[in-house]
C-alpha positions in Angstrom: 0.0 0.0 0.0 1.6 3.3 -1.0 1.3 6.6 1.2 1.3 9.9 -0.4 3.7 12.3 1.3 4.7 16.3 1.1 7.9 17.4 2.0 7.4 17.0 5.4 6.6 13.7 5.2 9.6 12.6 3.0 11.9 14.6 4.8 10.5 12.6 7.9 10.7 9.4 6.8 14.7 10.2 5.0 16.0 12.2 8.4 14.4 8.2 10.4 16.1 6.1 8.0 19.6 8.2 7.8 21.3 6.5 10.7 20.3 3.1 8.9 21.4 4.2 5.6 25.1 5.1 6.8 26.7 1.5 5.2 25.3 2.6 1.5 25.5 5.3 -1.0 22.6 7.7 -1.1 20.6 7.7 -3.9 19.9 10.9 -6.2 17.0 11.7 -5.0 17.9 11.1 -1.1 21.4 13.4 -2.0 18.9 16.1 -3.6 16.3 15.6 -0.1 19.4 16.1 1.9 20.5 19.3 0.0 17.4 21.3 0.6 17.2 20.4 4.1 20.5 21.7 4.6 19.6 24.7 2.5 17.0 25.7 5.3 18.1 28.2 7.6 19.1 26.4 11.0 15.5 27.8 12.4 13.7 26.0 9.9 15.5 22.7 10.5 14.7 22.8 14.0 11.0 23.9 13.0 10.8 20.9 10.7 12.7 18.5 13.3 9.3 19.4 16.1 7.0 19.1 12.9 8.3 15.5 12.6 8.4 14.1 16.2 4.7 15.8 16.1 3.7 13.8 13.2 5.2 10.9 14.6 3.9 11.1 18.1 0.1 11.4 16.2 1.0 8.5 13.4 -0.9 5.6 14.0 1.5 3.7 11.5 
């Protein structure tokens, strides 16, 4: 079953699985994810890191 996610969501579910993903090479569009988050000014990251745990902490999934 595929989920549709925004931004938000794909940044979530990349910024959860980068830990994991350390042993392999990033794929293009994972390397062009990472790039615009790090493009955010550092108040946005931490803005988008509290919209994350918020929508995990409400995800039923």
């Amino acid at each position: 079953m595929a989920k549709s996610y925004g931004v938000a969501g794909m940044v979530a579910s990349f910024l959860t699985r980068r830990v994991a993903l350390r042993g392999r090479r990033l794929s293009s569009d994972e390397e062009a994810l990472l790039a615009q988050y790090r493009a955010l000014t550092e108040d946005d990251q931490v803005a988008m890191r509290y919209l994350i745990g918020a929508m995990k902490s409400v995800s039923r999934f």
